[in-house]
N, C-alpha and C positions, 0 to 999 in steps of 0.2 A: 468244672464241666462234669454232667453226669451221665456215666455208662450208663446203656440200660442192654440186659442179658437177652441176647432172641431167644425167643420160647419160640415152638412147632405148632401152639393149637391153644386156644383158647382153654381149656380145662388143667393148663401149668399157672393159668393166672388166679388169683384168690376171687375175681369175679365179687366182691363187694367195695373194697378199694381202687381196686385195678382192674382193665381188662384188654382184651385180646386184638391189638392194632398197629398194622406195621411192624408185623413180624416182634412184638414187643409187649407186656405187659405196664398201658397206659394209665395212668391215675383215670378215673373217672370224677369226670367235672360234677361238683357238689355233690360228691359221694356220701354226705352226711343224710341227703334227702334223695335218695337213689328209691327207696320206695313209694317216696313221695311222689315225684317225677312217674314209676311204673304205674300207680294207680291212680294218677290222673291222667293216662292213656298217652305219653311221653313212651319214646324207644331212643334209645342211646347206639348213635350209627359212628362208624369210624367214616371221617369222610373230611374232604379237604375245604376249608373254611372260604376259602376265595375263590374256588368255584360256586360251593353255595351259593355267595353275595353277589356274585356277576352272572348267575342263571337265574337269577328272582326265588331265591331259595327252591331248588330242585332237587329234590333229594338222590332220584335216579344219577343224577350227572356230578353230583357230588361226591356220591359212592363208589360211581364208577373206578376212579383210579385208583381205590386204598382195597378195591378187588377183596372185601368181607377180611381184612386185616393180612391178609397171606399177599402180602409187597413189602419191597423198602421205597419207602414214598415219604421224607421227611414234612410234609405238606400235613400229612394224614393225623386226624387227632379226635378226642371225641366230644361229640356234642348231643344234648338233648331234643328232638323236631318232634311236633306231630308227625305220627307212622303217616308211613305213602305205603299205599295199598301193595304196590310194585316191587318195593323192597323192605324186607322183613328188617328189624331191629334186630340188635344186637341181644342173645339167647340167654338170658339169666336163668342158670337152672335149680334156683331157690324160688322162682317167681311163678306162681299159678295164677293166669292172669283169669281162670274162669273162676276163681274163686270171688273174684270181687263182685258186690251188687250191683245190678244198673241201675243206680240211681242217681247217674251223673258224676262226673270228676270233681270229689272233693274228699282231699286227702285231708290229715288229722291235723298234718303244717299247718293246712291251709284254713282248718277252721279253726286253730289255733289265732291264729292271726287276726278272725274274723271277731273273735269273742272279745278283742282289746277294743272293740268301739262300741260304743252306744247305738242299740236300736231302740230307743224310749218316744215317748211325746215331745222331743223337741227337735227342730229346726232349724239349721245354720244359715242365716241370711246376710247379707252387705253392712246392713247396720246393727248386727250381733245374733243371737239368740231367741228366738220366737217361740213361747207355748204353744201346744198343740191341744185342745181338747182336753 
């Protein structure tokens, strides 16, 4: 079983690993793409999962109970959502989020990812491979 130490305020947490939820310093989920997540317009909320899925993902009503991390609500844990206008994400204070260009959500992961496939002249069809032009 693993302790975990109550912190008073989210600025005891290291906020790139971990952060501020339930009275506790939380691993943050896929903390390896934590800016990934930020600048594809993603906010990381402490908030209780099975509310979530039984409100039709509501961020407000999910939030509610984990009260912006200052509860013990073993429910409460963190997850990645599209921002709700209503309730601010969780405050990464390495992250300048007006730094980024509007030119739409595409992180470096994400075009990482995108560069392992072909966009060439050909075409995948039922009965294989089609030239194109």
């Amino acid at each position: 079983i693993r302790r975990l130490q109550h912190v008073d305020s989210p600025a005891l947490c290291n906020n790139e690993t971990n952060f501020f939820c339930w009275y506790q310093c939380l691993d943050i989920p896929n903390s390896d793409h934590t800016m990934d997540y930020l600048q594809d317009g993603y906010s990381l909320y402490c908030l209780d999962p099975a509310i979530l899925l039984s409100s039709d993902n509501s961020i407000p009503d999910a939030t509610d109970p984990c009260e912006e991390g200052y509860v013990h609500n073993s429910n409460c844990m963190g997850s990645w959502q599209l921002p709700d206008e209503n309730v601010p994400g969780y405050d990464f204070p390495y992250f300048d989020p007006s730094l980024i260009e509007d030119s739409g959500p595409v992180s470096e992961y994400h075009t990482e990812l995108e560069e392992q496939y072909c966009y060439g002249g050909t075409s995948m069809y039922m009965d294989g491979f089609h030239w194109i032009g």
